[in-house]
N, C-alpha and C positions, 0 to 999 in steps of 0.2 A: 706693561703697555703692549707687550708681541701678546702676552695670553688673552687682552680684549680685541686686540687686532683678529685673530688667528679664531676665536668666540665668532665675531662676527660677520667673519667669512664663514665660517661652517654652516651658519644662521641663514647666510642669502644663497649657499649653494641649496641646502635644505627645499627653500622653497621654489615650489615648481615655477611659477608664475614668474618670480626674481629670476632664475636660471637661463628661462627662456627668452626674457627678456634685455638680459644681457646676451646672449648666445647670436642675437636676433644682428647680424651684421655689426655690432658692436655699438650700436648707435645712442648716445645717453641722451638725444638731445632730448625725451620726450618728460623724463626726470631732471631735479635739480632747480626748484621752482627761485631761488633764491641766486640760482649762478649767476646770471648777469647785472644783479646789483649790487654796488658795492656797499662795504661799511662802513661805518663813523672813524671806526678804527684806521682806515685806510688812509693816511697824509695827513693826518691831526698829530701830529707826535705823540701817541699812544699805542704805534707799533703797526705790523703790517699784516696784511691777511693773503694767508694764502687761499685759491683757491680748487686747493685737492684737484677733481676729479670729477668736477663736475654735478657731484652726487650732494651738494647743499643744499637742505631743506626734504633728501630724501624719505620717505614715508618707508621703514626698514617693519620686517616682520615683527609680530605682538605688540603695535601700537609705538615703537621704538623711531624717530625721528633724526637724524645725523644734522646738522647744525654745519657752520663753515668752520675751517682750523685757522688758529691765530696766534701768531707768533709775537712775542713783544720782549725784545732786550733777552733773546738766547732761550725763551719757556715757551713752550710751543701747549696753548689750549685746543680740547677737540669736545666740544658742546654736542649734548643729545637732551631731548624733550622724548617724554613717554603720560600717556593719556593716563588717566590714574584709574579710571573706570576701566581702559585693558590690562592694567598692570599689575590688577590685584590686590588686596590690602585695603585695608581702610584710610582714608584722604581725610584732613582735616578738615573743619567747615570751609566751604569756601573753595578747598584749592582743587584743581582740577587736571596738575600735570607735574610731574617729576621731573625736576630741572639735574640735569648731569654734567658736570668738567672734567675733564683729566687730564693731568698737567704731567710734560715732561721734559729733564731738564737734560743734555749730554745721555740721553739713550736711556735714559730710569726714568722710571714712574715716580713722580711724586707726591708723596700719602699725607704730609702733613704740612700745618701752618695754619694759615686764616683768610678762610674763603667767604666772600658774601655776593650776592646777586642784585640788585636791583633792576627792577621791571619796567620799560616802558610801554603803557599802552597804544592803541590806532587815533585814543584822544588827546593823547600829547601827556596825561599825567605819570608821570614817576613815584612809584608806590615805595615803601618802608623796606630796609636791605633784610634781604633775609639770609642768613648765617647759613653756609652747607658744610654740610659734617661729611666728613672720608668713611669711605664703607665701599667695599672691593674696586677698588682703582680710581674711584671716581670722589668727588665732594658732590654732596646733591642737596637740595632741597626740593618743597612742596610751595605751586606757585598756584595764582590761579587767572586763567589765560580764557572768561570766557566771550568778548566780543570780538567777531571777527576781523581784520587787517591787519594792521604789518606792526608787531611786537621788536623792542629792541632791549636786549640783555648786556646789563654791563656789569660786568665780573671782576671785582676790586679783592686784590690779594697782598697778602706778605707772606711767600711762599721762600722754599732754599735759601737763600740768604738775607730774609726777611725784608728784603725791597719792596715799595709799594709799588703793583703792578695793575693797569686795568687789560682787558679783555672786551671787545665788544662786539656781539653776535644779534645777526637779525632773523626772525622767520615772521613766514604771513599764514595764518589762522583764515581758515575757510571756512 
């Protein structure tokens, strides 16, 4: 978890635009389209969210997106969306973004178990879970996210001690 931490610092010092923009009196409020609202997760008994720094729903260098952190029963999730068209690779029919978690439990990363997503859309429908596979720090899948408004992600696991856990993260699509 320090080496995607420590990744993606390097990433926003890198860019000049990011740099100065942080540099700029230190002011986040003009990012973080998602800070001031809360989650489903939040006082449902499904766990708590924290919320970082502000920077939820941040637009990060090569199409890369930071999501809110979510804590539930001791696992702490840190969610990222990336555009499949800036990302590279070929996209399955259909999908149009690379859904990322990375879960950690007591200061480890953890790489295995069984992760699934489901989507909802800005019309109220909840689409079929789609299974995310671990591949460098992260479980991901290929979703596809294309009319705009406000998306909610809910992340069902039996991760470390095979507990069923959910996860629930929002972002809004412009």
């Amino acid at each position: 978890m320090k080496r995607i931490i420590i990744l993606f610092s390097i990433l926003l010092l890198s860019l000049g635009y990011t740099g100065a923009a942080l540099a700029a009196e230190h002011d986040h409020g003009g990012h973080g389209a998602m800070a001031g609202e809360t989650s489903p997760a939040q006082g449902d008994g499904h766990g708590s969210m924290q919320m970082g720094s502000g920077h939820e729903g941040m637009q990060m260098g090569g199409g890369m997106i930071m999501l809110e952190s979510v804590t539930v029963d001791g696992i702490q999730a840190m969610a990222h969306l990336m555009g499949l068209q800036q990302g590279g690779g070929q996209a399955p029919t259909g999908a149009t973004h690379n859904f990322m978690v990375a879960f950690e439990a007591q200061g480890k990363t953890v790489t295995q178990g069984r992760v699934a997503v489901k989507v909802t859309g800005p019309d109220g429908q909840t689409g079929k879970a789609v299974t995310l596979t671990p591949k460098d720090g992260f479980f991901r899948g290929d979703i596809e996210l294309k009319t705009p408004g406000k998306y909610t992600f809910v992340v069902g696991t039996k991760i470390v001690d095979d507990k069923a856990r959910q996860f629930s993260f929002n972002y809004e699509l412009k």
